[in-house]
C-alpha positions as CSV (number, residue, x, y, z in Angstrom):
1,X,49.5,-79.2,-19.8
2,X,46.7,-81.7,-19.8
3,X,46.8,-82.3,-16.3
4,X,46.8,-77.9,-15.3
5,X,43.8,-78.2,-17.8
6,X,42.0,-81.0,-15.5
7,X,42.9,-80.0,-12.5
8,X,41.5,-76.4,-12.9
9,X,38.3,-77.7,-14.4
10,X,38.2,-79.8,-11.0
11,X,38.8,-76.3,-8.8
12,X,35.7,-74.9,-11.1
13,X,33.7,-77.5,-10.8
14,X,34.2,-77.6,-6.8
15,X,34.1,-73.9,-6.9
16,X,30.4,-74.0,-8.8
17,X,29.4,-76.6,-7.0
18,X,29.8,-74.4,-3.7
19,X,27.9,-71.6,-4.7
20,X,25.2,-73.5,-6.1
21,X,24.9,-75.5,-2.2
22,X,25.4,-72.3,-0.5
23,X,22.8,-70.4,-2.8
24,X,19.8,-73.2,-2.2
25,X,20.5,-73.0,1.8
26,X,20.2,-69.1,1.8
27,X,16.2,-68.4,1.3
28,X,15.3,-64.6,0.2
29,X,15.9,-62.5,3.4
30,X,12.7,-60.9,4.0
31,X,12.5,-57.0,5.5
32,X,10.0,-55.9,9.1
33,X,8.0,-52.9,7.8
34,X,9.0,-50.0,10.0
35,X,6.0,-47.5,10.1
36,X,5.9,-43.8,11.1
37,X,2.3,-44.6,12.6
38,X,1.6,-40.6,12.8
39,X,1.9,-40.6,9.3
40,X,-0.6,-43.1,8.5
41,X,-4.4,-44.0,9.5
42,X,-5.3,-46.9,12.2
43,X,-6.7,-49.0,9.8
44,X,-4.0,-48.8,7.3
45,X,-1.1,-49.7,10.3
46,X,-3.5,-52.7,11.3
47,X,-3.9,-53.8,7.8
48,X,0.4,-53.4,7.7
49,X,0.4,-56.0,10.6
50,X,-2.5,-58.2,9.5
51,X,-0.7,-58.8,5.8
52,X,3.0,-58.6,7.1
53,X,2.4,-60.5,10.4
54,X,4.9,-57.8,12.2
55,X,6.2,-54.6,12.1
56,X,8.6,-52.1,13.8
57,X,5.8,-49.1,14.6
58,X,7.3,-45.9,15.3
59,X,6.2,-42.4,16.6
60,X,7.7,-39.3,18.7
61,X,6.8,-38.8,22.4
62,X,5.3,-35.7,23.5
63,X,9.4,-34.9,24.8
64,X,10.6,-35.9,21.1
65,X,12.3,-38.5,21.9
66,X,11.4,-41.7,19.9
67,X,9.7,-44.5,20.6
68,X,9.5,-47.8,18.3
69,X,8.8,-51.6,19.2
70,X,7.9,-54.6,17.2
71,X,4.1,-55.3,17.1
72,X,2.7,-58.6,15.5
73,X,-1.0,-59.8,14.3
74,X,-1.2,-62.1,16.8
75,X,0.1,-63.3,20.0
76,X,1.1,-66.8,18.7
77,X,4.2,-64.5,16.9
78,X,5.3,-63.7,20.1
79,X,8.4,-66.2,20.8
80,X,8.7,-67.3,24.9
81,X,8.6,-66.0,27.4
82,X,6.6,-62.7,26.0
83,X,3.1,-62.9,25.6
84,X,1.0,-60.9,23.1
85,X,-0.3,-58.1,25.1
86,X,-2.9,-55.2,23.8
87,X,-1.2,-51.9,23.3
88,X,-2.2,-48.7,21.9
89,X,-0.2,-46.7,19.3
90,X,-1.4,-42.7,18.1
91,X,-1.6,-43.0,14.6
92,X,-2.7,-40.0,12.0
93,X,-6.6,-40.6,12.2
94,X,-6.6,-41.3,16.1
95,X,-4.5,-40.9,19.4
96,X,-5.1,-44.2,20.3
97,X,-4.8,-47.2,18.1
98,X,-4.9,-50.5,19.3
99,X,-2.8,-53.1,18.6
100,X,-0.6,-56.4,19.6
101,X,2.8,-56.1,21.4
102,X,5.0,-58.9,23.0
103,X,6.2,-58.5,26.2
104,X,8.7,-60.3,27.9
105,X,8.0,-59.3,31.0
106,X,4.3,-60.1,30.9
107,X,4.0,-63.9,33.0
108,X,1.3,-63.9,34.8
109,X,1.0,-65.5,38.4
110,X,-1.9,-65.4,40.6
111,X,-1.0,-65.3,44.6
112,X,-0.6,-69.0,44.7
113,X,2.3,-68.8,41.7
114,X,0.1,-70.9,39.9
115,X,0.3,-70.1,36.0
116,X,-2.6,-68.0,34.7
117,X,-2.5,-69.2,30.6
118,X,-3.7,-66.0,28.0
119,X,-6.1,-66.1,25.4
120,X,-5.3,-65.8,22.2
121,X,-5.2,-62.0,21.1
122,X,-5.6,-61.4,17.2
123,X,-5.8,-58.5,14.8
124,X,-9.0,-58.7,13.0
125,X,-9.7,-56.6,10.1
């Protein structure tokens, strides 16, 4: 009896000692903002980004379909190959307000496929 007694304190104690390992490895998992940006002002969807560092904006085309990408702060949160580029979103206040959006597909060669390097492109409030 001694020995079932020990030998499931053991499995709890492994069994604690688990969770407690697995719990300090897993940080807080933390959300993107997604943002109807009709429904808010310029300056409130560039104060979003500016605090947040990135979010999902999303708005409806003029043929309703939709049409959503992740935009960041700043061009150094765009992760290679994309490259921050300046993009325009209609928000509730304006038609056109200007923000940061990685693109992929954005390298940019001059005619002797020498690399042209970007500046640094930043949301300022």
């Amino acid at each position: 009896m001694r020995q079932e007694t020990n030998l499931t304190r053991s499995m709890f104690l492994s069994a604690a000692a688990l969770v407690a390992m697995l719990s300090a490895t897993v940080g807080p998992a933390s959300a993107i903002s997604r943002i109807e940006t009709t429904k808010n002002n310029c300056s409130d969807i560039r104060a979003t980004l500016i605090h947040e560092g990135e979010a999902i904006l999303r708005h409806t085309s003029k043929r309703g379909l939709p049409i959503y990408d992740r935009y960041v702060s700043s061009s150094l949160m765009c992760s290679n190959p994309a490259y921050g580029v300046w993009a325009s979103v209609p928000a509730r206040d304006t038609n056109s307000c200007r923000v940061i959006r990685c693109d992929p597909n954005a390298a940019d060669f001059d005619d002797d496929g020498m690399f042209n390097f970007r500046p640094l492109l930043r949301l300022r409030p």
